[in-house]
C-alpha positions in Angstrom: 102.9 96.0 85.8 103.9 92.4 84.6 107.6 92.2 84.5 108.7 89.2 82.2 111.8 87.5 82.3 111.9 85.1 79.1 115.7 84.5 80.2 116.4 80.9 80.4 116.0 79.5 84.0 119.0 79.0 86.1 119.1 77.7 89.3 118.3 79.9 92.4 117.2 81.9 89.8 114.0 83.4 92.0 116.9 85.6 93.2 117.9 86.5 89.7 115.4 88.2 88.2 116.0 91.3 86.3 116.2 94.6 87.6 114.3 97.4 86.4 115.4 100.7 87.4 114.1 104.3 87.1 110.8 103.7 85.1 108.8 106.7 85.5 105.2 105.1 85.6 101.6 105.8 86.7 101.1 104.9 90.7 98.9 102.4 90.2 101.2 100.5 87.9 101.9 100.4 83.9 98.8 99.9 81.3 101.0 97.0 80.1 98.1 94.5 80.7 96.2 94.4 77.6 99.5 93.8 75.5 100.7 91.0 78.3 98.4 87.9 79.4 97.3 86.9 82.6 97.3 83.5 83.6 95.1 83.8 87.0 91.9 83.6 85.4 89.1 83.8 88.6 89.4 83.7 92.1 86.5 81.8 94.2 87.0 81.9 97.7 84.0 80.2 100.7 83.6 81.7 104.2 82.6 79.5 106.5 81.9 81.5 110.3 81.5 79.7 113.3 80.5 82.2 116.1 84.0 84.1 116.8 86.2 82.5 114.1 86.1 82.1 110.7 87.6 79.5 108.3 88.2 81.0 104.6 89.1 78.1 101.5 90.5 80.5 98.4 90.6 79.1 94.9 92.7 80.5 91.9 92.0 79.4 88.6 95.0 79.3 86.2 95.4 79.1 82.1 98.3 79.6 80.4 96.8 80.6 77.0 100.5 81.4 75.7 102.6 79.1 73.5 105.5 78.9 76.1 105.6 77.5 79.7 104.9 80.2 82.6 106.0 80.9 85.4 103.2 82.7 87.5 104.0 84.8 90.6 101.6 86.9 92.7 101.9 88.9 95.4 98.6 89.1 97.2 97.3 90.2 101.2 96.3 88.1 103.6 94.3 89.2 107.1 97.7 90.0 109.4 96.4 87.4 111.9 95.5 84.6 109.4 96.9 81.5 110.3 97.5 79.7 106.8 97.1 76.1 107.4 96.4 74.4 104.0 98.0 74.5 100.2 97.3 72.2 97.6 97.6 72.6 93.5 94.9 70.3 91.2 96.5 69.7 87.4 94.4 67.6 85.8 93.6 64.6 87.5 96.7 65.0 90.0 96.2 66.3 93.4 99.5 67.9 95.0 99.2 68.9 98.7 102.3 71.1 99.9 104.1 70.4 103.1 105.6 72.8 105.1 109.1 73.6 105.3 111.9 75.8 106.6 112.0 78.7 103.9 115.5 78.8 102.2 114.7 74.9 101.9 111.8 75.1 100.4 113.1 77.8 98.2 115.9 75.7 96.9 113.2 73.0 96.3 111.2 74.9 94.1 114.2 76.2 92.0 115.9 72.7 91.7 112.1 71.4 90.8 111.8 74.5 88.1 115.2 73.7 86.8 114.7 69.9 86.1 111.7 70.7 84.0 108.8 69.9 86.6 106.1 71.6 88.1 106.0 73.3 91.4 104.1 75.5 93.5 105.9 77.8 96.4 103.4 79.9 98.8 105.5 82.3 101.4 105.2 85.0 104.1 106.6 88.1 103.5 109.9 88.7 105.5 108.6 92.3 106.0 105.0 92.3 107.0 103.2 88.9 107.8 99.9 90.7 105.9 101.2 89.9 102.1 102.1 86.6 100.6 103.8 85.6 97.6 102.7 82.9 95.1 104.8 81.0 92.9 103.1 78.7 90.2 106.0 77.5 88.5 106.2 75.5 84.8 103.0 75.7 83.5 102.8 74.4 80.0 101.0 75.9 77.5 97.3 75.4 76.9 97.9 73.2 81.1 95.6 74.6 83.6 96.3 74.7 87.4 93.7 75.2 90.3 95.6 76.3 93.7 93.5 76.0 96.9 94.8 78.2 99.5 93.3 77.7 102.9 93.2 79.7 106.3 91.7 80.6 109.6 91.1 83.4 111.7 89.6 85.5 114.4 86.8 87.9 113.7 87.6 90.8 115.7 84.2 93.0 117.9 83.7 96.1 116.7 82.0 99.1 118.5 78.8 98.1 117.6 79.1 94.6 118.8 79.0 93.5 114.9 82.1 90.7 114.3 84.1 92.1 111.6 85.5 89.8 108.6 87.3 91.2 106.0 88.8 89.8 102.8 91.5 92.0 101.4 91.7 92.4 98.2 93.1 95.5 97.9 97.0 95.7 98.0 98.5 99.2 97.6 102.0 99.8 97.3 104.1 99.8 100.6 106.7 102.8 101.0 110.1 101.3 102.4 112.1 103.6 104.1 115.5 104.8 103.0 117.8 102.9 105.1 115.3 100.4 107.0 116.3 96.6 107.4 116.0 93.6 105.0 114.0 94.5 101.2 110.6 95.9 100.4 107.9 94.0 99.1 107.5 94.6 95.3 103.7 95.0 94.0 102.5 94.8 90.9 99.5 96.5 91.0 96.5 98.1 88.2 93.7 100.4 89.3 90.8 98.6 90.2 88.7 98.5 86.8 91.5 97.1 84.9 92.2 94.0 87.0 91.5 90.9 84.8 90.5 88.3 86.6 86.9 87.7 88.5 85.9 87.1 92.1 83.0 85.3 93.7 82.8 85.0 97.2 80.0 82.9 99.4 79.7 82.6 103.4 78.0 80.6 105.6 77.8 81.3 108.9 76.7 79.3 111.8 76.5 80.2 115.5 74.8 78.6 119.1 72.8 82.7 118.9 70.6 83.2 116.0 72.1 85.6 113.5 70.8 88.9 113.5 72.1 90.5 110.2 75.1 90.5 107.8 76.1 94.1 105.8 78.8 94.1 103.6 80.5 97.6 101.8 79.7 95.5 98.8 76.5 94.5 97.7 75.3 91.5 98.9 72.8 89.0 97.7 70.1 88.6 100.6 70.4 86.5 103.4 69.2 82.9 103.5 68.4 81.1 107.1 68.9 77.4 106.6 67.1 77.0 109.7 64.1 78.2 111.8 65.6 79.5 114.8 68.3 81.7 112.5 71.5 80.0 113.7 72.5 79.1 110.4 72.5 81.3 107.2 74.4 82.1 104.1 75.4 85.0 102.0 76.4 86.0 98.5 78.6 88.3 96.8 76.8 89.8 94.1 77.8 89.3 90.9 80.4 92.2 89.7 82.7 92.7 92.2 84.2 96.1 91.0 88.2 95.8 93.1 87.9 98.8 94.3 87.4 97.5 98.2 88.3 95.0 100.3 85.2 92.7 101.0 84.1 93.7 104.7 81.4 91.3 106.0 79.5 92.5 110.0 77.9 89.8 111.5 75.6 90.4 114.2 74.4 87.4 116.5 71.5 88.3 119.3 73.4 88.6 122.7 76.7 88.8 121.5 78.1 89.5 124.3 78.1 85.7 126.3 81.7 84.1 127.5 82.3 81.1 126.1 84.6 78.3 126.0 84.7 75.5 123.2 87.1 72.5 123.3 88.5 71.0 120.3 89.5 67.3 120.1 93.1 66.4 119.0 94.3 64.9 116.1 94.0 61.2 116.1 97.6 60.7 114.3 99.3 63.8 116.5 101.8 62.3 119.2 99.7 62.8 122.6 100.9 65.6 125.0 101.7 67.2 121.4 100.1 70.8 120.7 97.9 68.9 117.9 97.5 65.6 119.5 96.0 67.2 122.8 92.3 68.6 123.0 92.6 72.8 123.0 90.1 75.1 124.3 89.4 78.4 123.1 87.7 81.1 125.9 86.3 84.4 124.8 85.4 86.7 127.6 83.6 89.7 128.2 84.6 92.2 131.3 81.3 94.3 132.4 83.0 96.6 134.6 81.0 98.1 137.7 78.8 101.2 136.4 80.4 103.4 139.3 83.6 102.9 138.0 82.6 103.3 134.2 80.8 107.0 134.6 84.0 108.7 136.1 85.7 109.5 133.2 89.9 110.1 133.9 90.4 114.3 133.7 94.2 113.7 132.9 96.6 111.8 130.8 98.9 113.3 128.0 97.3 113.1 124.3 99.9 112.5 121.7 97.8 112.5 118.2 99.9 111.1 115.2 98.5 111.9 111.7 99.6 110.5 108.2 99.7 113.2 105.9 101.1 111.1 103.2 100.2 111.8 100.0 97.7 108.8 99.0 95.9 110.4 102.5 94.7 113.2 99.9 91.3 114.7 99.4 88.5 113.1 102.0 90.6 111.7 103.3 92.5 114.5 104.9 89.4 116.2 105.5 87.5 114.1 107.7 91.2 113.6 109.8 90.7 117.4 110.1 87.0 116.8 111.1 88.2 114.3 113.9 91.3 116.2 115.1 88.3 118.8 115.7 86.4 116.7 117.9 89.0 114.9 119.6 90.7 118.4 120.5 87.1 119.3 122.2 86.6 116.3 123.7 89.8 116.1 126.1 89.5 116.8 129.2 90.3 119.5 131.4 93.7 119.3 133.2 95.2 117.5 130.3 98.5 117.8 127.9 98.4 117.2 124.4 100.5 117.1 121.2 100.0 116.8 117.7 102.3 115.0 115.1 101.7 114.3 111.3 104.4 112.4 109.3 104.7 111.6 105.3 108.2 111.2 104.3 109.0 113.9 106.9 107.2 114.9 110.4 106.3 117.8 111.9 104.9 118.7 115.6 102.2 121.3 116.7 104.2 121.8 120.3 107.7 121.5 120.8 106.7 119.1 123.7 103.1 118.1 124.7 101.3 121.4 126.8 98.7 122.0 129.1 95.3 121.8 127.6 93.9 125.3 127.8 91.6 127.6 125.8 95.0 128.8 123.9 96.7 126.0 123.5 93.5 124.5 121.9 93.0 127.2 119.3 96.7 127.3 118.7 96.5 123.5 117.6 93.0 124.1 115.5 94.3 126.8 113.6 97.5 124.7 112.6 95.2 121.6 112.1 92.9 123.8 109.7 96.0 123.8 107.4 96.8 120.2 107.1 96.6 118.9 103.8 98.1 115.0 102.5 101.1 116.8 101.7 104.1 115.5 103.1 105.6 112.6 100.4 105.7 109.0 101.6 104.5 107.1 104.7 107.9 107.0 107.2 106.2 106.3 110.6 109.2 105.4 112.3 110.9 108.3 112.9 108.5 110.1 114.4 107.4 107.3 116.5 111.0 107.4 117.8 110.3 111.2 118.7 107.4 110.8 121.0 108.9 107.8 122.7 112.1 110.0 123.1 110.1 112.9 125.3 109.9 111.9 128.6 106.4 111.3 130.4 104.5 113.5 132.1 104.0 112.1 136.3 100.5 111.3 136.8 99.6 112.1 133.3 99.5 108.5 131.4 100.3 108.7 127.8 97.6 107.8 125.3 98.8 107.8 121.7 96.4 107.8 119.0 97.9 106.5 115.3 95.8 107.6 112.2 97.8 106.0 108.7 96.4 104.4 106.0 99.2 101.7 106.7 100.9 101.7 103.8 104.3 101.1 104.9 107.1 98.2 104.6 108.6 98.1 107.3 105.5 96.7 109.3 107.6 94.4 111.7 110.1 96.8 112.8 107.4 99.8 113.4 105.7 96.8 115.7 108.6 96.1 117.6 110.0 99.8 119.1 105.5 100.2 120.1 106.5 96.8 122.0 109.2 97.8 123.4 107.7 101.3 124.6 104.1 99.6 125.7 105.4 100.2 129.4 105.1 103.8 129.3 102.1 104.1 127.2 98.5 102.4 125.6 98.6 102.7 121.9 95.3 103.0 119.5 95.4 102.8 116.3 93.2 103.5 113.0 93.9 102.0 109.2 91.7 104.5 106.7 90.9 103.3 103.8 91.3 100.4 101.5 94.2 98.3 101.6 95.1 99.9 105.1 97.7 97.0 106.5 95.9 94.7 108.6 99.2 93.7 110.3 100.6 97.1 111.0 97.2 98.5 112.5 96.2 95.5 114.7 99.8 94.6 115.8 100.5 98.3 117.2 97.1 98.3 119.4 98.0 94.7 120.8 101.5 95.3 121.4 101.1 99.2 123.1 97.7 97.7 125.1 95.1 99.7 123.0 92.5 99.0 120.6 92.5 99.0 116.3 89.8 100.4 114.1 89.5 100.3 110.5 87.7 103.0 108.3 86.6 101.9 105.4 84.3 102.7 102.1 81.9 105.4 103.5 82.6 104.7 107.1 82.6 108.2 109.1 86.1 108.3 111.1 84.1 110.5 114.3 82.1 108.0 115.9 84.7 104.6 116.2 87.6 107.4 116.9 85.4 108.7 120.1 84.9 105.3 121.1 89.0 104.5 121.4 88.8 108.0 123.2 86.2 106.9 125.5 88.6 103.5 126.1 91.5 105.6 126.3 89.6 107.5 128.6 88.8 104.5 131.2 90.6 103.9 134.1 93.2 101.3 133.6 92.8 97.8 134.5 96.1 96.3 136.1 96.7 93.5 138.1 95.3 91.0 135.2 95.6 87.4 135.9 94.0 84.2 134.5 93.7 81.0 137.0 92.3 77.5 135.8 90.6 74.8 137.6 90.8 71.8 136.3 90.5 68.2 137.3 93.5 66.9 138.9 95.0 64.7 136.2 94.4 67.6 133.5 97.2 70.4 133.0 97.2 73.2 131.6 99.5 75.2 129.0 98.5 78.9 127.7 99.2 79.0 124.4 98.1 83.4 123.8 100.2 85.9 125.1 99.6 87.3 128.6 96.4 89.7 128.8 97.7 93.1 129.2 94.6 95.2 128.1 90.9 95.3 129.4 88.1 97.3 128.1 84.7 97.7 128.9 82.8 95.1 126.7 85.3 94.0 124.4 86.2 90.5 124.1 89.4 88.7 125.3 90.4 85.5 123.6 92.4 83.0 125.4 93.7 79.7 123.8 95.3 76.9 125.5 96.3 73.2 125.5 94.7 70.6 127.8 97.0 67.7 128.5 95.8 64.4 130.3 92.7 61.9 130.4 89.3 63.3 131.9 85.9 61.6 132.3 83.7 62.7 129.8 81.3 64.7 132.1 84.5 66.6 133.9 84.3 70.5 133.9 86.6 72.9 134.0 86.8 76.5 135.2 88.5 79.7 134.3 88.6 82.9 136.6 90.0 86.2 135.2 91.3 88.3 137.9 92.2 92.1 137.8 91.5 95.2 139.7 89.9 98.4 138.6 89.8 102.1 140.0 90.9 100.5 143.2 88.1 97.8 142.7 89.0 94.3 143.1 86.5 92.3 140.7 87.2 88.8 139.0 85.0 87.0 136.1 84.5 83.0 136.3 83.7 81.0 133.2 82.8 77.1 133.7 82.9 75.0 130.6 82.6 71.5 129.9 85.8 69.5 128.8 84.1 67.6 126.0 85.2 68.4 123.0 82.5 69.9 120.3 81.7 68.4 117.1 82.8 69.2 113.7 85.7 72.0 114.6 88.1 70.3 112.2 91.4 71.7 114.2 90.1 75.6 114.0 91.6 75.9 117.6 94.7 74.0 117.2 95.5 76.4 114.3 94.5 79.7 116.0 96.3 78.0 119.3 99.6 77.6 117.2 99.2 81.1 115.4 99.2 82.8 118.5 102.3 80.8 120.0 104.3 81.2 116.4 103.6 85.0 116.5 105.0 84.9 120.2 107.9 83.7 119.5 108.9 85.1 116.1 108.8 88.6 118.1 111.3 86.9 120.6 113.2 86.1 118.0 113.6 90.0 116.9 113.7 90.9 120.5 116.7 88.8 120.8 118.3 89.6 117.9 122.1 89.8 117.5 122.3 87.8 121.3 121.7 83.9 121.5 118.7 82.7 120.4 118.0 79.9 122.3 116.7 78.3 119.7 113.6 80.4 119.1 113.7 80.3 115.3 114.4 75.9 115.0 111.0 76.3 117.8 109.4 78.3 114.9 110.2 76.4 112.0 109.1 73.1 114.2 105.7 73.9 115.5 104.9 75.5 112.2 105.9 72.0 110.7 104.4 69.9 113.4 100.7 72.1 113.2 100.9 73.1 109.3 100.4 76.4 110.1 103.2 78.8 108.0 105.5 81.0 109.8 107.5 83.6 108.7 110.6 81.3 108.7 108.7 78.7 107.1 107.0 78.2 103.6 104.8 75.8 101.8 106.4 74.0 99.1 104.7 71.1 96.5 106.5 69.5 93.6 104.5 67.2 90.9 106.6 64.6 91.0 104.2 62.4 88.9 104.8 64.0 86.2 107.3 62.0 83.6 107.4 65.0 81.1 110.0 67.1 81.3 108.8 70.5 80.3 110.9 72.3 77.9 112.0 75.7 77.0 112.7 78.8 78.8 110.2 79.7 81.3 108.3 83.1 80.8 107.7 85.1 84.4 104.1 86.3 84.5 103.2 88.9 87.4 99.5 88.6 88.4 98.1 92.1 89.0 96.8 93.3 92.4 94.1 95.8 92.4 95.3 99.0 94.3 93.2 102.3 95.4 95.0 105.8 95.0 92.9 108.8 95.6 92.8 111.0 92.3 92.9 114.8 93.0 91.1 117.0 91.1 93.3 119.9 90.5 92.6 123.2 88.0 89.5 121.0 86.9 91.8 118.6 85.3 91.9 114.5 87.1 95.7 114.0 88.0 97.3 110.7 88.8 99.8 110.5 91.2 103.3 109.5 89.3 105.8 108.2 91.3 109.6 106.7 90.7 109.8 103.1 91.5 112.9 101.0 91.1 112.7 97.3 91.5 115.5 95.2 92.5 115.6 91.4 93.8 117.8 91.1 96.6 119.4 87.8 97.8 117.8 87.1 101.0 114.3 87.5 99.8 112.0 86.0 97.2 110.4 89.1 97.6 111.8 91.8 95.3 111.8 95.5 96.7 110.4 98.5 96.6 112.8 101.2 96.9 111.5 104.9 96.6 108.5 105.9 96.8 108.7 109.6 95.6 105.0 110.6 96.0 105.4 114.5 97.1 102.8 116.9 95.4 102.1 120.6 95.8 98.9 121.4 94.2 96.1 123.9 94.7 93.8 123.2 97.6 90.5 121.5 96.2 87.3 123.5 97.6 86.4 123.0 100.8 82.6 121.9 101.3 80.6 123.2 103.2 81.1 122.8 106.8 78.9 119.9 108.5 76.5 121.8 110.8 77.3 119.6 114.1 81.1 120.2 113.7 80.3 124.1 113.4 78.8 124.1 116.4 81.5 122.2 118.4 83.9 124.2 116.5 82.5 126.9 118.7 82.7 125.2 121.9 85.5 127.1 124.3 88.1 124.4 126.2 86.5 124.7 129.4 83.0 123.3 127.9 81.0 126.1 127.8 80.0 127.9 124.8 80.0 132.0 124.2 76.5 133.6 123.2 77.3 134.9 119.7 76.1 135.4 116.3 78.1 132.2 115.5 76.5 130.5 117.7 72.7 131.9 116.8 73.8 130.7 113.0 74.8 127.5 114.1 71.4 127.1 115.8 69.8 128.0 112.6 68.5 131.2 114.4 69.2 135.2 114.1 71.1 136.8 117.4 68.0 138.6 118.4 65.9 135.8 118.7 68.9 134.3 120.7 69.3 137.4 123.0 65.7 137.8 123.2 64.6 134.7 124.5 67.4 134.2 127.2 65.6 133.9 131.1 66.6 137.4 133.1 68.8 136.0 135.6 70.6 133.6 133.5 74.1 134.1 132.4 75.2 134.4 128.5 77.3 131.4 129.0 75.5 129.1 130.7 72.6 130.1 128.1 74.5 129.5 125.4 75.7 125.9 126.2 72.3 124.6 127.6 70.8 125.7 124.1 74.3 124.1 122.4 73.3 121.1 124.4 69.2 121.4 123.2 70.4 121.4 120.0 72.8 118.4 120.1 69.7 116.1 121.7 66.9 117.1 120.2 68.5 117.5 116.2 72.0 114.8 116.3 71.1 112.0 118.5 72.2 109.5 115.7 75.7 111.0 115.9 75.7 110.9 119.9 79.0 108.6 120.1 80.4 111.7 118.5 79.6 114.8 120.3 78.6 112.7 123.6 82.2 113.3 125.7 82.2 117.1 124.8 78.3 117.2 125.9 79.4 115.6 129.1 82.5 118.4 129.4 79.7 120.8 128.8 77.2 119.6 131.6 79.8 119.6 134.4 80.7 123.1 133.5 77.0 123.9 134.0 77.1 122.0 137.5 80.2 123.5 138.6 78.6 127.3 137.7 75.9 126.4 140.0 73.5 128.7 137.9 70.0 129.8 139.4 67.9 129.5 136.7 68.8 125.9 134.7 65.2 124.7 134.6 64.1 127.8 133.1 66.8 127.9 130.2 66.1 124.2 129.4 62.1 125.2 129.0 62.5 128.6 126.9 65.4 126.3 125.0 62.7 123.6 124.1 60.6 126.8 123.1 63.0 128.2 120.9 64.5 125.3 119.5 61.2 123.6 118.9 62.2 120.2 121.1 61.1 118.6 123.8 64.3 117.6 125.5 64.1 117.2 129.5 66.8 119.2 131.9 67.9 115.1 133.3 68.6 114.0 129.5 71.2 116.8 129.1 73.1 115.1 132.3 72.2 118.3 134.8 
């Protein structure tokens, strides 16, 4: 929806704009866009990877086409962990870069710059959710065209298949903002995807020491292009089209991914030595391979606690592959175990009035309630709920895993963030955004602050197989004692610029940055040594690196390095809130300054102050569109949009205007259910203990009748044990490409069969094969 103001422009008046109140309107924002021109004509944005981080250079194009002068706002996301390091605006001939500022002074800037008839361009952080920025391109006169050149870096983060994971979010769906929660929403104005009117092209290059493998996108791609012979260098396309119905997801494989490194970046020549940009920084990733003794004892307790959005723009597949996952993950826990399950929307509910003992009951109890769970609960309040689990005391010697599935669509990011902080001593958090637009900020920031991992399910991703995978982590003893020693030359110090490690897990990286202050020769090496203790086990991993600095980084490092220390302390500044500050927020707003990297106290401001023409008349406020995703439900054979009652209102300690009420709640008749995947009907068989009964079910779910079931069971051999070493045929010989799936309840089975110590294994593993028509061998199936 493009709300205009064609009021004349007072001063301050980016607090003043007009409020529109109860407009009934489609979810994904008024049709108003065909009557109401848009002045952001294209977008081009270039990728450049190197290795583990990634340095992305965004271009909007700008026209006013009207016959007044424009003002241009848009309200856009941004990775969560971006550190934004470079603004600029092009008019003509003039080139304006932006300086950084402390916010409210930048703000007044802008609006004394507006109100004195010149241009001026204001980019800031959202106060709620450090994911979505807001763009202000302010007097543009008509026929004038603007370019704006928005630049940032970040880290790619390792997914489960050791593919790096870059994404480019283009989708912004509406947050919900809690009744009652601190400070004002975020107001977006948003269109369904195929109405947004301006294009995107998108190009990366990517460039790493390891040749590069692949790169596959959820979009199409144009084919990969090596620049060089041994496949270090390559570059990639965006084909033509881009529809805005998905982020733009990019995996990048390198061969042996898995190395530690360490690179050094030089300082800036003009930075103040012993400064954070005028000293050399090194970044360190590392990889822990724990011992293989250690990694195949899975843990047998724990308390589960499984948290499920049941909002309603979680409708339709949504909800049904949840369902599908809450299946597996429910026959996957161990035995000896508690468990709970929560789902939230604008409400939340809980299977158990307090986490049970995993049993064959409790198990079915929970299915049968999870079997009913549709996206039917209003808006996205995660808060509350949150508060409830944290509330519940813990179980002794059970540690408390909680598992977070939302599509993130919430506004009060920061606060949600900061009570999983304050709670990370009592538990390890894991978190999964589904679907487009999922916020990048809310689901990374609650794994790294409760000492978990994040996973995002995008496009046709399956949910099953990265959801096991956080299971299997969750699952893996925990690694305490974690410390990180450096040796360096003598007249070199050190100062850690990342948080402390909190968190290991097997195989996934852990990124340290830190500043190196003092002379060294130019052959001197340095050393790094992570320390921690595992199961019991002792075990360290050492890391020597060179301290010369490596070519052509720019100051990549030095921005990441300052992102991670800005992030620090703005969450000491919340934690501290309402006692002294020490000083935490003028620390903010002067490393932001000193590194150009924006904060959420700080905001980039350029004014043309070349221009001698006054620009006259009132201005006109133009909101540029952002695409958004809703799920549309098919109901009585009719499509039905979502409608929902949004009121806007600007407040006065935000440039960001609010949204209120999101009032999303729908009863409708339950769409069809598909048929049921085969590999989920046979784990929905499976009992709690691991086994599985010998049933017609079962003989259906092998694809056979009963009495060829019953009739080709070995004499002495049990119906159970039968039954679970043909379950367990069946899994290897017909679903070994969904083995990360079914692999921890296959493992549950196989120490049922041990601990049964059954005569006659070998012989149900042949006449399985027979049956079944495999070939799979009785030490494949872990026995």
């Amino acid at each position: 929806m493009g709300c205009v103001n064609t009021t004349t422009r007072k001063k301050n008046c980016s607090q003043q704009l007009p409020v529109h109140t109860g407009m009934m309107m489609n979810r994904c924002g008024l049709l108003t866009l065909q009557r109401e021109p848009v002045p952001l004509k294209s977008i081009e944005v270039e990728l450049e990877v190197r290795d583990h981080v990634a340095t992305v250079v965004s271009t909007l194009n700008y026209e006013n086409k009207e016959d007044k002068p424009l003002e241009a706002v848009f309200v856009f996301p941004l990775p969560g962990d971006a550190a934004v390091c470079h603004f600029s605006a092009q008019i003509g001939q003039t080139q304006i870069v932006a300086e950084v500022k402390e916010k409210q002074k930048a703000r007044e800037e802008y609006d004394d710059a507006l109100s004195s008839g010149q241009q001026a361009f204001l980019l800031e952080e959202s106060d709620q959710s450090p994911d979505i920025f807001s763009l202000r391109v302010g007097s543009l006169p008509p026929g004038e065209s603007a370019s704006i050149r928005l630049e940032y870096v970040t880290e790619l983060a390792v997914q489960a298949d050791d593919g790096l994971r870059f994404c480019l979010p283009a989708v912004l769906n509406p947050r919900y903002q809690p009744q009652g929660s601190k400070g004002a929403g975020v107001q977006v104005t948003s269109v369904p995807a195929s109405l947004v009117p301006y294009s995107l092209s998108f190009s990366a290059r990517v460039s790493s020491p390891r040749p590069v493998s692949k790169v596959e996108s959820n979009c199409s791609l144009d084919p990969l292009q090596y620049l060089n012979t041994d496949q270090t260098q390559a570059t990639v396309k965006l084909a033509a089209g881009h529809k805005f119905d998905r982020d733009v997801e990019l995996l990048i494989y390198y061969k042996d991914a898995h190395q530690p490194t360490a690179v050094v970046e030089a300082g800036q020549a003009s930075a103040e030595p012993g400064s954070l940009m005028g000293d050399p920084v090194v970044m360190v990733s590392l990889y822990p391979e724990f011992p293989q003794s250690v990694m195949s004892s899975t843990a047998s307790c724990g308390e589960f606690v499984f948290l499920m959005d049941r909002s309603g723009s979680m409708s339709n597949t949504r909800i049904r592959s949840a369902r599908d996952t809450l299946l597996l993950l429910l026959k996957s826990l161990p035995v000896g175990c508690y468990f709970n399950i929560y789902s939230f929307g604008s409400r939340y509910e809980h299977i158990f009035l307090k986490s049970v003992e995993y049993s064959q009951q409790t198990m079915e109890e929970a299915l049968k309630k999870v079997e009913q769970m549709e996206a039917d609960l209003g808006g996205t309040e995660i808060l509350q709920p949150l508060k409830h689990i944290y509330s519940q005391p813990c179980i002794q010697n059970q540690p408390r895993q909680l598992f977070v599935f939302t599509d993130g669509e919430v506004g009060n990011t920061k606060e949600v963030i900061d009570l999983v902080k304050k709670n990370s001593g009592s538990h390890r958090c894991f978190s999964f955004g589904i679907g487009e637009g999922a916020s990048s900020a809310l689901i990374n920031g609650m794994a790294k602050e409760g000492g978990g991992d994040a996973q995002f399910i995008t496009g046709t991703d399956r949910m099953q197989p990265k959801v096991m995978q956080s299971l299997r982590f969750a699952l893996q003893p925990a690694v305490v004692d974690i410390s990180v020693t450096w040796d360096l030359p003598q007249e070199v110090s050190v100062t850690v610029l990342s948080p402390p490690i909190t968190t290991l897990f097997q195989g996934q990286r852990s990124l340290i940055y830190a500043q190196l202050t003092g002379q060294s020769s130019e052959a001197a090496e340095g050393c790094v040594t992570l320390k921690y203790s595992l199961a019991g086990h002792p075990s360290e991993n050492q890391l020597h690196f060179s301290l010369r600095p490596a070519e052509d980084t720019g100051l990549t490092l030095h921005r990441l390095g300052a992102r991670n220390l800005i992030r620090s302390l703005e969450m000491e500044e919340r934690d501290r809130r309402g006692q002294q500050d020490g000083g935490v927020k003028e620390k903010v707003v002067q490393l932001s300054v000193q590194s150009g990297v924006s904060s959420s106290f700080t905001a980039f401001i350029a004014v043309n102050k070349d221009n001698s023409e006054v620009i006259q008349g009132p201005l006109v406020r133009r909101n540029i569109p952002t695409p958004c995703t809703f799920p549309i439900l098919k109901s009585s054979g009719r499509h039905m949009m979502y409608a929902s009652m949004v009121m806007y209102e600007d407040t006065e300690t935000d440039g960001f205007p609010m949204m209120e009420e999101e009032n999303q709640s729908r009863k409708s008749a339950v769409p069809e259910q598909p048929p049921r995947d085969p590999l989920l009907q046979l784990v929905s068989l499976q009992e709690a203990s691991g086994c599985w009964l010998l049933d017609p079910a079962l003989a259906a779910a092998l694809g056979k009748t009963n009495e060829e079931v019953e009739k080709s069971k070995p004499e002495k051999a049990s119906s159970e044990v039968w039954a679970t070493i043909l379950a367990l045929i069946w899994l290897h010989g017909f679903k070994m490409d969904a083995k990360d799936e079914w692999e921890l309840l296959a493992m549950k089975a196989a120490s049922w069969l041990c601990a049964q110590n059954a005569p006659c294994v070998s012989e149900c593993v042949d006449a399985g094969n027979v049956l079944l028509g495999c070939s799979v061998k009785k030490e494949a199936l872990g026995l």
